[in-house]
C-alpha positions as CSV (number, residue, x, y, z in Angstrom):
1,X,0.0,0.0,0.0
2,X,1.3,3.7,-1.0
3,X,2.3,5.9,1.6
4,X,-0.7,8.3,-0.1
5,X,-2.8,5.7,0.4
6,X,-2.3,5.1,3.7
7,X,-2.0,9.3,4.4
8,X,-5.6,9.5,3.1
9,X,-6.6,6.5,5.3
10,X,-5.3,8.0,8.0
11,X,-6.8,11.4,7.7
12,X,-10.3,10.4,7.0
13,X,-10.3,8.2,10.6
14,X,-9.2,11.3,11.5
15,X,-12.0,13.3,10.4
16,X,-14.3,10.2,11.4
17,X,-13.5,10.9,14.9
18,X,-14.1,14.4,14.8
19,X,-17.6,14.2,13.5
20,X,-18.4,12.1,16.1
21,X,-16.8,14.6,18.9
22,X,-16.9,17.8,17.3
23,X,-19.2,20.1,19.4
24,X,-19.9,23.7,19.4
25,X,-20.1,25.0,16.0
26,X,-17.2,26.7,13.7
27,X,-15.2,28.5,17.1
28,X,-15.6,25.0,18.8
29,X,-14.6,23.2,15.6
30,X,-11.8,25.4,15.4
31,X,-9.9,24.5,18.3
32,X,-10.4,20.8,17.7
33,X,-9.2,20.7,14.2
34,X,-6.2,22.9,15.4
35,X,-5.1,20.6,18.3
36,X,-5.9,17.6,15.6
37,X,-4.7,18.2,11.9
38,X,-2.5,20.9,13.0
39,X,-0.2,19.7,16.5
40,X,-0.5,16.2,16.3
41,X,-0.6,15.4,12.6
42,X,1.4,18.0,11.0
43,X,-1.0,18.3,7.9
44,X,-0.3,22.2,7.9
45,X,1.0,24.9,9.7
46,X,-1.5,27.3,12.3
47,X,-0.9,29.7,10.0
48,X,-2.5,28.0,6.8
49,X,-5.4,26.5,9.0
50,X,-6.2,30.2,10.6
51,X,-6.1,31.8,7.1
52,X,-8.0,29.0,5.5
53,X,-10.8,29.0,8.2
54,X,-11.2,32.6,7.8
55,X,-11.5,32.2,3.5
56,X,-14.3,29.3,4.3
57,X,-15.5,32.4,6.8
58,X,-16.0,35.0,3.9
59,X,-17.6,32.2,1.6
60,X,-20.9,31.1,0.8
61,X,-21.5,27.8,2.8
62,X,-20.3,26.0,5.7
63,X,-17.7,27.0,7.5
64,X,-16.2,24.1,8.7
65,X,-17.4,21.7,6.4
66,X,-15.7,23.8,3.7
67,X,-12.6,23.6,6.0
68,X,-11.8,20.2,6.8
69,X,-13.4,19.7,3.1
70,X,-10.5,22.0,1.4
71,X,-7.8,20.5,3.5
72,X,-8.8,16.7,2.0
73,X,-8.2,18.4,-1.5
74,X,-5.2,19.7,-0.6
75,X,-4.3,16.9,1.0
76,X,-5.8,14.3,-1.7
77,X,-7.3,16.4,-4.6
78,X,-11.0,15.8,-5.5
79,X,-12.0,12.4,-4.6
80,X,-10.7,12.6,-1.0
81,X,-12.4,16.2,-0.4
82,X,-15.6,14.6,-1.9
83,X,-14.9,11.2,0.9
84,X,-14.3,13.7,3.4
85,X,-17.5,15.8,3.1
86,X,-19.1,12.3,3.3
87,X,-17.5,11.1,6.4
88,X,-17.7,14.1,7.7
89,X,-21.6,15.2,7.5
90,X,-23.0,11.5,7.7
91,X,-23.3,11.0,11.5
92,X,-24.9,14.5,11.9
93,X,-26.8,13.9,9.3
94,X,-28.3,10.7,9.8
95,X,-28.9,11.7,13.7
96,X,-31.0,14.8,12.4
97,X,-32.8,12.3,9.6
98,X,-33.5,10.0,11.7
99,X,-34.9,12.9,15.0
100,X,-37.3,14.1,11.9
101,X,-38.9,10.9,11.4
102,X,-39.3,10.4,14.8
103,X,-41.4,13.9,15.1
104,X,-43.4,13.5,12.0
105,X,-44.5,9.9,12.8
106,X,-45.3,10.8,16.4
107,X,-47.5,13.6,14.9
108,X,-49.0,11.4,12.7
109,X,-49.6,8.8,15.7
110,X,-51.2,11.8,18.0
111,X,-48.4,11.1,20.6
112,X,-47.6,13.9,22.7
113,X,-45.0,15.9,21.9
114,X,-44.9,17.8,24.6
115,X,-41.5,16.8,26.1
116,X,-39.7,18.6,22.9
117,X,-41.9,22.2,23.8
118,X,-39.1,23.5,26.3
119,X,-36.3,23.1,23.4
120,X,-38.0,25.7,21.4
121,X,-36.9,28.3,24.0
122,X,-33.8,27.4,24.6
123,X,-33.1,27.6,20.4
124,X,-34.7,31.1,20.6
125,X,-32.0,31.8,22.9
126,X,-29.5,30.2,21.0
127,X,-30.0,32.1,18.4
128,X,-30.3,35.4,20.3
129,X,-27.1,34.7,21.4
130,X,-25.8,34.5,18.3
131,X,-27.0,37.4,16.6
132,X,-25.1,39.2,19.2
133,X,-21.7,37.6,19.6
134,X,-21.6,37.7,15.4
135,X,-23.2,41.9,15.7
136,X,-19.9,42.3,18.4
137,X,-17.3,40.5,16.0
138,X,-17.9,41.8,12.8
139,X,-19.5,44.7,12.9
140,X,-17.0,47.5,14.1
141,X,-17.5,50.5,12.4
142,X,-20.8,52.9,11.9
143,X,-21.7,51.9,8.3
144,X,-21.0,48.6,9.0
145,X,-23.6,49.0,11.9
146,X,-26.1,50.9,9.8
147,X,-26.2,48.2,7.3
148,X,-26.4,45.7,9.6
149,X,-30.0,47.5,11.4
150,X,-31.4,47.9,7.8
151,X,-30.6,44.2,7.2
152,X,-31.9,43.5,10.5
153,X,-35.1,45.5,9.6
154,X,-35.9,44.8,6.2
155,X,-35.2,40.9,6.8
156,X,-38.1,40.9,9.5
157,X,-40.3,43.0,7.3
158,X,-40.0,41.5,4.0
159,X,-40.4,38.3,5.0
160,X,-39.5,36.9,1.2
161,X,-36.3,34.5,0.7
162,X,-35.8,36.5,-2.7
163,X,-34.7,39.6,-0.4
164,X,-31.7,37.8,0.8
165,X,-29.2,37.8,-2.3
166,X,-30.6,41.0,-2.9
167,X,-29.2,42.4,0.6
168,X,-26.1,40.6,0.5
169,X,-25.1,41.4,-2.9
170,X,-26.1,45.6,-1.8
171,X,-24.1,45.2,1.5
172,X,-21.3,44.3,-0.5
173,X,-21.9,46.8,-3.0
174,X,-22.3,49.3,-0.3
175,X,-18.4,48.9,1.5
176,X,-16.6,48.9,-1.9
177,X,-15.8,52.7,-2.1
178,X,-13.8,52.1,1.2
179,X,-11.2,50.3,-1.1
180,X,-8.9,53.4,-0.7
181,X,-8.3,52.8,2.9
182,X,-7.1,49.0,2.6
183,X,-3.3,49.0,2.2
184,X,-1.4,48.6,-1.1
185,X,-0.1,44.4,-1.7
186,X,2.1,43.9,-4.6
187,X,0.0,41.7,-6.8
188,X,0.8,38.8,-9.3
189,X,-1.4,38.3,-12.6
190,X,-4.4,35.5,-11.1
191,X,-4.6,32.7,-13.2
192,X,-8.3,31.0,-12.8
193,X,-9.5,27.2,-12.9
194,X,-13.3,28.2,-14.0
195,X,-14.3,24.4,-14.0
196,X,-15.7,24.7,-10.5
197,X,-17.4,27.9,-10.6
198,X,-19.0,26.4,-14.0
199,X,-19.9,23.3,-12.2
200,X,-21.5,25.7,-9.0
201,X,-23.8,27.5,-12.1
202,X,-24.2,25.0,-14.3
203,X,-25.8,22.3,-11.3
204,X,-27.5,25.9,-9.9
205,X,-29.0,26.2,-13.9
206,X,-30.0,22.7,-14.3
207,X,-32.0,22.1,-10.5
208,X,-34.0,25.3,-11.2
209,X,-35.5,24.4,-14.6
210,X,-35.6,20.6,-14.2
211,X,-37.7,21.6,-10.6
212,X,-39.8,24.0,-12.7
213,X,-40.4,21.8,-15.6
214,X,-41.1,18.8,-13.4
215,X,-42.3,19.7,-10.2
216,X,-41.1,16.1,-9.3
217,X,-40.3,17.2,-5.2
218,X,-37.0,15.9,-4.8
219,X,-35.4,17.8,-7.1
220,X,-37.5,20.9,-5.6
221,X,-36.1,20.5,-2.2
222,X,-32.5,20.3,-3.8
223,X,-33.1,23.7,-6.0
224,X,-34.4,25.1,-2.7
225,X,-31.4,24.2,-0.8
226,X,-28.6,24.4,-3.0
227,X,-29.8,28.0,-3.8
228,X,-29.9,29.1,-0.2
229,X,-26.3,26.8,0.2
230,X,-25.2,29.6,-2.4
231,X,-26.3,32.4,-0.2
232,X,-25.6,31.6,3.4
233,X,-22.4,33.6,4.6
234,X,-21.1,33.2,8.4
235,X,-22.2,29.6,9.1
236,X,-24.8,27.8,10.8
237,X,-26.1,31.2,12.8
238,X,-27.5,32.4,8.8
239,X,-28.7,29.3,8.1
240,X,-32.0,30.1,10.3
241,X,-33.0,33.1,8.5
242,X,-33.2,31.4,5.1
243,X,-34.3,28.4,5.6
244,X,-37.2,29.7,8.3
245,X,-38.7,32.4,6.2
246,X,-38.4,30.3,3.0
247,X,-40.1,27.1,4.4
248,X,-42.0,28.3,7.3
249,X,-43.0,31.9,6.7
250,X,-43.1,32.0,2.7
251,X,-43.7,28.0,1.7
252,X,-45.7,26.4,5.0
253,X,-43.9,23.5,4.1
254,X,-43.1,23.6,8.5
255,X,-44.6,24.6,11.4
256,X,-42.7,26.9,13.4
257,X,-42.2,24.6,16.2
258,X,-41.6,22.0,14.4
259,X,-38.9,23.9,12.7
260,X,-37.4,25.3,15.9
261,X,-37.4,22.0,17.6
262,X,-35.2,20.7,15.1
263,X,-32.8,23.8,15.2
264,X,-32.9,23.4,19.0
265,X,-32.4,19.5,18.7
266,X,-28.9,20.4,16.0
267,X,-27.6,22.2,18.7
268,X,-27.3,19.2,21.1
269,X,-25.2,16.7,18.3
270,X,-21.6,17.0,16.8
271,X,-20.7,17.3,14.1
272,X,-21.9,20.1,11.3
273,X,-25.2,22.2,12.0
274,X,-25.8,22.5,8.4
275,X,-26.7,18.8,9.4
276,X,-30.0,20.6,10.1
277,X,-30.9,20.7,6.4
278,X,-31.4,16.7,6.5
279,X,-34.1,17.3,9.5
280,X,-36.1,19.9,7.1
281,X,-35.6,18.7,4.1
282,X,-37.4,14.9,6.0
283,X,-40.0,17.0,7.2
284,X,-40.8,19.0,4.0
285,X,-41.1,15.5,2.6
286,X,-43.2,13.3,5.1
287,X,-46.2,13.0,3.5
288,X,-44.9,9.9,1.4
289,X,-43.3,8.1,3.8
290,X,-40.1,7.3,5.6
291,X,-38.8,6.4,1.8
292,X,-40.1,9.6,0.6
293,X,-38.3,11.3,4.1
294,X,-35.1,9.7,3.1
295,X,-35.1,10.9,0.0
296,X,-35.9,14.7,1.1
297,X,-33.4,14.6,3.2
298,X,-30.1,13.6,1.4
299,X,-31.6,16.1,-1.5
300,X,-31.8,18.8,1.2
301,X,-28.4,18.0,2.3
302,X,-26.9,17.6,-1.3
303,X,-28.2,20.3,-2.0
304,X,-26.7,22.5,1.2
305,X,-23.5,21.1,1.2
306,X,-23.0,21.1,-2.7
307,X,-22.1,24.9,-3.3
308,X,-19.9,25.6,-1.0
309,X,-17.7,22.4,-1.9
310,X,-17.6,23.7,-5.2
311,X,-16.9,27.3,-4.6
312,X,-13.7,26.2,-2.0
313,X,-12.6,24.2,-4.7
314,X,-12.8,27.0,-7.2
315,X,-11.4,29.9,-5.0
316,X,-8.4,28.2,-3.2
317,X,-6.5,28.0,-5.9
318,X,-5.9,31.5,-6.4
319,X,-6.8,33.2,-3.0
320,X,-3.6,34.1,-2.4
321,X,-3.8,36.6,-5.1
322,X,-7.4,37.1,-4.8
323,X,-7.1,38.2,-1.6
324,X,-4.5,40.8,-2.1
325,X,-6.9,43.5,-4.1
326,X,-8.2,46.0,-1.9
327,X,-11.9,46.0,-3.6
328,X,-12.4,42.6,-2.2
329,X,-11.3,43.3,1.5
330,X,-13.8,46.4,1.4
331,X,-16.9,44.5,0.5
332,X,-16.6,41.9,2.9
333,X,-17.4,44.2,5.4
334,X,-21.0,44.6,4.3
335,X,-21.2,41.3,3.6
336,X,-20.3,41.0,6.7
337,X,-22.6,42.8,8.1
338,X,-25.8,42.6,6.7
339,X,-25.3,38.5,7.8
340,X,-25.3,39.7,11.1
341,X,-28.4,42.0,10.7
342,X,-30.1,38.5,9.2
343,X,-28.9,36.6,12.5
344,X,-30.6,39.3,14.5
345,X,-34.0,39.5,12.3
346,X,-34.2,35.8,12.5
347,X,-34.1,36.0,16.6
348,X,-37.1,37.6,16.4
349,X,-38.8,35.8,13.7
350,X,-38.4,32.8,16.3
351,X,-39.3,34.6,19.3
352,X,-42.6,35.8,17.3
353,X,-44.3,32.9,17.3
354,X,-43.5,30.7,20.4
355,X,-45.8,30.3,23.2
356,X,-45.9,33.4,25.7
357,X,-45.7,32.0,28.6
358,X,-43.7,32.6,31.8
359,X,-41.5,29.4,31.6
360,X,-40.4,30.5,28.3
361,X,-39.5,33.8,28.8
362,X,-37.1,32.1,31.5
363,X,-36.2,29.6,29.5
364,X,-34.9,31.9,26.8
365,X,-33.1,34.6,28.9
366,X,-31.4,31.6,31.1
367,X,-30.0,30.1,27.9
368,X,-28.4,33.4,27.1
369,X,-27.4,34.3,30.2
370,X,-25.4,31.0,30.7
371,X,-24.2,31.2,27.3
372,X,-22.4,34.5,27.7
373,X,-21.4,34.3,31.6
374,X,-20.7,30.4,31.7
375,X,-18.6,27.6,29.9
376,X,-21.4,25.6,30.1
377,X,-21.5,23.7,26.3
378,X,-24.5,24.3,24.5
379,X,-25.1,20.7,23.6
380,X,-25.6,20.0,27.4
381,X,-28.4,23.4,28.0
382,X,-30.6,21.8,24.9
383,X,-30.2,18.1,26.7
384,X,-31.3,19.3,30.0
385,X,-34.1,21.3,28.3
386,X,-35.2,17.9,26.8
387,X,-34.6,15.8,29.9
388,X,-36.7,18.9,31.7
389,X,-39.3,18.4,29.2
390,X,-39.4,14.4,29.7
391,X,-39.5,14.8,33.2
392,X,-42.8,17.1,33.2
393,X,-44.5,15.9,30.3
């Protein structure tokens, strides 16, 4: 056997172990795949992993999936990013599958599912959270936070998953005359690989008309997803906004707790939260069965984790001079920020709906307040909000 060979078999136990471990999000992520594929395996420097995270940052997609995903191509090329992805998402995803059929069939069955009601709190909180530590990191200067308040505002209001590019690609628009104030980098002429970024339209192209022409649902639920897998920057915290005003709000293809619950429920599992596709995409589908629900979901999370693996691919070949012209560094900062004003819209876009009650409003500020003043995980408030709930029910 090759010493590649055996390199690649290595690594993917590697990442095998870490989606079964990995806790906490991107920042938690972070630390792991540092101590991991940085101190003890010597696949790159600190320096390479810290400036590759923060390019997967500044991308459409998953943050860490694109991470670990970009460092199997480097590491492998193609066919061991693509194996990585896999090993990588799978236990998440089958955990999240597998929690949606569980709540739809209950539902179906009239069982109670009362146990699951003090989760949606605790996600509300989880998500206020959020939109506050992402507000307080990114957003430092005063357009910045206007941009990020007219997000904020015009997210809530409009209600419409076609107003999400629309922001983004404005926010952008809206930094770029600050060019002047980033500093001068000697560049070299970028030579560009388009396969990828052909691949990322083309497959983008093709869903949307063979969805419209068909209406065949499966390949609905993967235009839906892959075009808001397109759109998502800053991680798992953006993810909310699109996906609940899209198939809640705009599509009633959820109900709001049942959408919630599963959000709350992503929280409590390693591994990626972009896992949380597989639980909506099972839901949107479970009118035709647990083979119809299996289906939904690995087009939901195809259809997530497809763009960004593409767009990595495309971009890392030439970031290094990408990166170097000032234009580009001035519109991430409204990028930037209008994801942040999404985060904060979509807080409340949760809180709206959820029951009114006392315990709730308890619920919800506890989860923040231990979130921001403790180290207590977040996987371990969202299981004792569903062993609290099991207790009383």
């Amino acid at each position: 056997m090759s010493f590649r060979r055996v390199r690649n078999i290595i690594f993917l136990k590697d990442v095998a172990m870490l989606s079964l471990t990995a806790f906490g999000g991107p920042q938690g992520h972070f630390g792991m795949f540092m101590d991991l594929f940085v101190s003890k395996r010597g696949y790159l420097t600190e320096e390479d992993l810290i400036e590759l995270f923060a390019l997967c940052q500044i991308l459409p997609g998953p943050t860490s999936t694109q991470t670990i995903t970009a460092l199997g191509y480097k590491i492998g090329g193609p066919n061991l990013a693509y194996l990585t992805l896999l090993v990588w998402a799978l236990p998440a995803v089958s955990i999240m599958t597998a929690f949606a059929i569980f709540v739809t069939s209950a539902e179906a069955m009239d069982v109670s599912l009362d146990f699951l009601r003090f989760i949606e709190p605790i996600a509300v909180g989880i998500v206020a959270y959020s939109s506050y530590k992402i507000s307080v990191k990114v957003v430092n200067t005063k357009v910045g936070f206007g941009l990020m308040v007219i997000s904020a505002i015009a997210s809530y209001a409009l209600k419409s998953p076609y107003a999400f590019p629309a922001l983004i690609i404005l926010g952008g628009l809206a930094t770029t005359w600050k060019y002047k104030r980033q500093p001068i980098e000697e560049k070299e002429k970028i030579s560009i690989n388009w396969s990828n970024l052909i691949l990322w339209i083309s497959v983008l192209v093709f869903a949307a008309v063979l969805g419209g022409v068909t209406q065949y649902q499966p390949i609905k639920i993967f235009e839906n997803f892959y075009r808001n897998g397109s759109l998502i920057f800053g991680g798992g915290q953006v993810l909310v906004p699109l996906l609940y005003t899209e198939f809640v709000e705009f599509k009633e293809y959820l109900t709001s707790q049942e959408f919630i619950s599963g959000y709350g429920f992503v929280q409590a599992i390693p591994g990626p939260v972009f896992s949380f596709s597989g639980y909506v995409g099972a839901v949107m589908a479970k009118e035709f069965g647990i083979g119809g629900q299996l289906l939904g979901s690995s087009m939901a999370v195809a259809g997530i984790f497809l763009p960004g693996t593409f767009l990595i691919f495309f971009i890392i070949r030439f970031w290094e001079q990408l990166k170097k012209y000032r234009i580009v560094k001035a519109s991430l900062e409204g990028i930037t920020a209008v994801s942040a004003g999404m985060v904060i819209a979509a807080a409340f876009l949760l809180f709206m709906p959820m029951d009114q009650r006392p315990i709730n409003y308890i619920l919800l500020l506890s989860t923040v307040g231990m979130m921001h003043f403790t180290k207590v995980p977040t996987p371990l408030i969202v299981l004792a909000g569903l062993i609290f709930g099991i207790v009383i029910a």
